[in-house]
N, C-alpha and C positions, 0 to 999 in steps of 0.2 A: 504494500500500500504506500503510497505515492502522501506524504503530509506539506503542508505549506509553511514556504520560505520565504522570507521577501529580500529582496537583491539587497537593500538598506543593512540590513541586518549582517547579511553576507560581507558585505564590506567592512563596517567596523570589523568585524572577526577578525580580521585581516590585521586591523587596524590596533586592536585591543579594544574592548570595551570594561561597563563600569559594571559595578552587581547591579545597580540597579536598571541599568540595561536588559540584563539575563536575564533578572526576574519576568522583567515585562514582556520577553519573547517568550518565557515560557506560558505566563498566562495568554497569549497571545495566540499560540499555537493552543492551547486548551477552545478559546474561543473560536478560531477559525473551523476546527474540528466539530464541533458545536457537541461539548462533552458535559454531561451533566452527570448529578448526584442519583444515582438510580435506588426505588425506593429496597429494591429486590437484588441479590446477585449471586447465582449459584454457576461454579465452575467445576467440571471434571478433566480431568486427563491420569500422564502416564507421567513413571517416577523411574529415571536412571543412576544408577552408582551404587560402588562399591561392590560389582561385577554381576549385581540385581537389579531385578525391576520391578518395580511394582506402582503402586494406581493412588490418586489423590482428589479430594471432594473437599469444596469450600463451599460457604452460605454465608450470607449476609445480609441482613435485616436492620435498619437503622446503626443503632452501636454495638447490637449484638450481631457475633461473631461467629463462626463453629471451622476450625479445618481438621481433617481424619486424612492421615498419611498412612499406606500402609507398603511397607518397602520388604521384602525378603519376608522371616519371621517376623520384622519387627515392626509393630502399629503403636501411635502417637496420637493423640488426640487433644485440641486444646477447641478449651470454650471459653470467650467471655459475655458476659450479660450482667446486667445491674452494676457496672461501671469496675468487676473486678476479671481475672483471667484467671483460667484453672488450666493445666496440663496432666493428662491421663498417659502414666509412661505404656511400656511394653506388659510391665508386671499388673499392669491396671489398679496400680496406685495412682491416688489422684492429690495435687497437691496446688496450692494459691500462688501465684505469678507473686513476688514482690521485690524491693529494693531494686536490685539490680537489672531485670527481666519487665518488672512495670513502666523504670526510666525509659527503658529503652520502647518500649510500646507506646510512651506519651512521645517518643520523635518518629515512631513509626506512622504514629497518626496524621501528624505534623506534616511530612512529609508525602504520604499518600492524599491528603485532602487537600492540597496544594497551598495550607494555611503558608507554608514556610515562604510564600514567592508572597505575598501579601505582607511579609514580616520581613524587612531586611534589617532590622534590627537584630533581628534572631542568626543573622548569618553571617558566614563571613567570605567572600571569594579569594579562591586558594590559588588560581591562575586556570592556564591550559594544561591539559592534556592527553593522552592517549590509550584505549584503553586495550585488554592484552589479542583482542581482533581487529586492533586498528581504528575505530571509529576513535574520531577528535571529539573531547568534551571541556568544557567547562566546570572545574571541580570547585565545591563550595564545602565548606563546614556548616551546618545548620545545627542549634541546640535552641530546642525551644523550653521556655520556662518547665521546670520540675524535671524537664526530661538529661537524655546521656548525647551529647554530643556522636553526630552521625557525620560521613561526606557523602555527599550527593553529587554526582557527574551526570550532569545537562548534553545532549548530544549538541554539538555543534552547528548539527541540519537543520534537526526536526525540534530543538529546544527540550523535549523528552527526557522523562530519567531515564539513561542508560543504566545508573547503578549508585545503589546503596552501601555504606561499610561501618564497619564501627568495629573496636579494637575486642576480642577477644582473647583474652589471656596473651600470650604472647605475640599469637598472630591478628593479622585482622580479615574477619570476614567479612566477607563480598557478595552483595545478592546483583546479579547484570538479569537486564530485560530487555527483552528484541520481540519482535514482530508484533510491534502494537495494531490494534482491532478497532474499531469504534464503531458495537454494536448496541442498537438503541442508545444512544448516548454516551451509555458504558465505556472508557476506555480500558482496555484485556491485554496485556503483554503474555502473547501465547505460547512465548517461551521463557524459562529461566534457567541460570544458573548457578548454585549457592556454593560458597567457595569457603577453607577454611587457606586457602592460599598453597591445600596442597593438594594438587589440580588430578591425580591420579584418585584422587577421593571426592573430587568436584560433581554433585546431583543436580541433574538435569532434569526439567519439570514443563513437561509440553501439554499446552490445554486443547483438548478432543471436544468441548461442550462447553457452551456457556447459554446461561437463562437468562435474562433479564425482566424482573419487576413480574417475575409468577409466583403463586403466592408457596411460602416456607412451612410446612406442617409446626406447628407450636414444640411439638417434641423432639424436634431437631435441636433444641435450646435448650433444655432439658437439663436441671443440674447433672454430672456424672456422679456416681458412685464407686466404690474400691472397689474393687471385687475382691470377696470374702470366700475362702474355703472352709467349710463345717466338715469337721473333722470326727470321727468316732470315740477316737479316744486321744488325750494329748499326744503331740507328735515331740 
């Protein structure tokens, strides 16, 4: 898909431009695309790495949340609603997002709802760069109030996030997005890439389906529970 440029824009690039330049190309390209807030959004596809595959389901309903990853043996599930997040591991323990894991969900928001192009305050432009398939971006720090400082790289073209990162223990991971969609309004990057930087364990995540604005069965949202083994006698 073919997104719009304007020759203006192309030139300063050239030229250098300011953050608040970027910003306004990025909402710019938001508008020209005519991309809105959809009340509904369910995505399916497929899940590569770690020499498996397996299948992925996301919903979304206002602030509430749901994605169900299910990769080789191991299934993940995380839900947020009433403004907290839970993650269901493999062992179907279930346990509350905090500190560390919430910051970073207050810039994830940030960031996907495009508050952070509306907030240059909250940002900072980091220069140009390049990212590891070649596409030229513009790399920004964004840290919005309460949240964990994130970079965000702006495609050059299309103004689009190419990619998110944020420092994980030692390394830093990398979520990269390609092949944006704009169905019913919805914008859908039908591919990803999540990276801990060490690219031979690099998961690949391509979307088969997406719904837009049909309605979400109520029990999709559903607190989780642990799962409990009742045992005959103590173990």
């Amino acid at each position: 898909m073919l997104f719009p440029t304007q020759r203006g824009w192309a030139e300063q690039a050239r030229d250098g431009l300011s953050l608040e330049d970027i910003l306004v190309a990025h909402l710019h390209a938001l508008h020209v695309l005519h991309v809105t807030v959809p009340h509904t959004l369910q995505t399916e596809g497929t899940l590569d790495g770690l020499g498996v595959s397996g299948t992925f389901r996301t919903w979304r309903e206002g602030e509430n949340e749901r994605d169900d990853e299910t990769l080789g043996i191991r299934v993940e599930r995380t839900l947020r609603i009433d403004g907290d997040e839970y993650v269901q591991n493999a062992n179907g323990d279930v346990r509350v997002l905090r500190g560390l894991m919430a910051r970073r969900q207050i810039t994830e928001d940030f960031i996907d709802s495009g508050e952070f192009a509306r907030h240059p305050e909250d940002d900072v432009l980091l220069g140009r760069g390049t990212l590891d398939d070649g596409r030229a971006v513009w790399r920004l720090r964004v840290t919005p109030p309460g949240g964990e400082p994130y970079g965000v790289a702006l495609d050059a073209r299309t103004w689009l996030v190419d990619e998110k990162s944020y420092p994980d223990g030692d390394a830093i991971a990398t979520l990269d997005y390609d092949d944006y969609r704009v169905l019913d309004g919805a914008l859908v990057p039908f591919e990803e890439v999540d990276s801990s930087g060490d690219h031979p364990f690099d998961l690949h995540l391509a979307v088969d389906k997406v719904d837009v604005n049909e309605p979400i069965d109520a029990s999709v949202f559903a607190p989780f529970q642990s799962t409990v083994i009742e045992a005959s006698a103590p173990i």
